[in-house]
N, C-alpha and C positions, 0 to 999 in steps of 0.2 A: 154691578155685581155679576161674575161670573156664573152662580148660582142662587137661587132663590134665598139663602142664609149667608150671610155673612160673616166670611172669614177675614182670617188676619192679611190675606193677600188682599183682600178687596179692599181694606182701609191703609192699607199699604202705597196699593198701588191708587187710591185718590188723594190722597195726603202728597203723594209724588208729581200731581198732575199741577200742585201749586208750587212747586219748588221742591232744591234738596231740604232745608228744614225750615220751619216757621220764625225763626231766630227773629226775622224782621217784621213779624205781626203787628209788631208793638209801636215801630217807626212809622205806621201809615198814618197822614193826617188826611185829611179832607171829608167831602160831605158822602162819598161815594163809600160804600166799605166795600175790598174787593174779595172778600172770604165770605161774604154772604152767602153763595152759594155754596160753598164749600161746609158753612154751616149747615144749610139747610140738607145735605146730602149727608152728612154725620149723622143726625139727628132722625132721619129716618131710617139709617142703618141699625144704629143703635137701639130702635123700636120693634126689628126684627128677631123673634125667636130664634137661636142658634148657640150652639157649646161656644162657643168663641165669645157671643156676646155674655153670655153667661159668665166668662171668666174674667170678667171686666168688672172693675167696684161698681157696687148697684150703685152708687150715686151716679156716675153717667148715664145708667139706664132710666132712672128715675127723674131724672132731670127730661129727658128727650123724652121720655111719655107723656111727661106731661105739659111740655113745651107744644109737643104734637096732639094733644088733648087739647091744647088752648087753656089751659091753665092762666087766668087773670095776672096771679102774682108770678108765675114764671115769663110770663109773655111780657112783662114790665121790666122786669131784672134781666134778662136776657133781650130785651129793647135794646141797649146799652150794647156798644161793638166792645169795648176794652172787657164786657164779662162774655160777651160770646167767644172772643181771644182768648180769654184766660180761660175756660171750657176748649177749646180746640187746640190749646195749647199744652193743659195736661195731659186731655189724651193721648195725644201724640207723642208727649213722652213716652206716658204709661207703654204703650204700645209699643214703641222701640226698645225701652228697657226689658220688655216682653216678650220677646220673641223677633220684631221689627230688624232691631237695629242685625239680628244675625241670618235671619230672612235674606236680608240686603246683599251682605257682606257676600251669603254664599251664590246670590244670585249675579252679584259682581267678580266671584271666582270664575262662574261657569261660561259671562261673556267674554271672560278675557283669556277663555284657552283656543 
């Protein structure tokens, strides 16, 4: 994070660090998950105080508290890679549909002058 609170660029630009878009979460098999991290870095983002996180349905906030609380029944349900997927899957929509996808766009104007 470039600053203490996390903005839309900060989850922008880690969501980017795994690819152009997560399309292919879903294709990964094996015993390894390689978004684990990627989980884990959402998850404490989203536990940070901030207007941004703020404008995000409390349901991902609420999840990530208490994921990060050690929450028994979320630490079980989110054990499971295909529900940690489908959690980093919405966001990332949500997020592009949000602002994301034109964040990008204008930032892909500006390297291509």
């Amino acid at each position: 994070m470039s600053r203490s609170l996390p903005e839309l660029e900060d989850y922008i630009r880690l969501f980017d660090i795994y690819g152009k878009e997560l399309g292919s979460i879903y294709k990964e098999e094996g015993s390894d998950d390689p978004y684990a991290f990627l989980f884990q870095q959402i998850v404490y983002m989203l536990t940070k105080p901030s207007p941004f996180n703020l404008s995000l349905p409390e349901a991902f906030r609420l999840v990530a508290q208490r994921y990060y609380r050690g929450d028994k029944a979320t630490l079980s349900q989110l054990n499971d890679f295909d529900n940690r997927h489908f959690m980093l899957c919405d966001l990332y929509d949500f997020i592009m549909l949000n602002g994301g996808l034109q964040l990008k766009r204008k930032k892909n104007q500006n390297e291509n002058r």
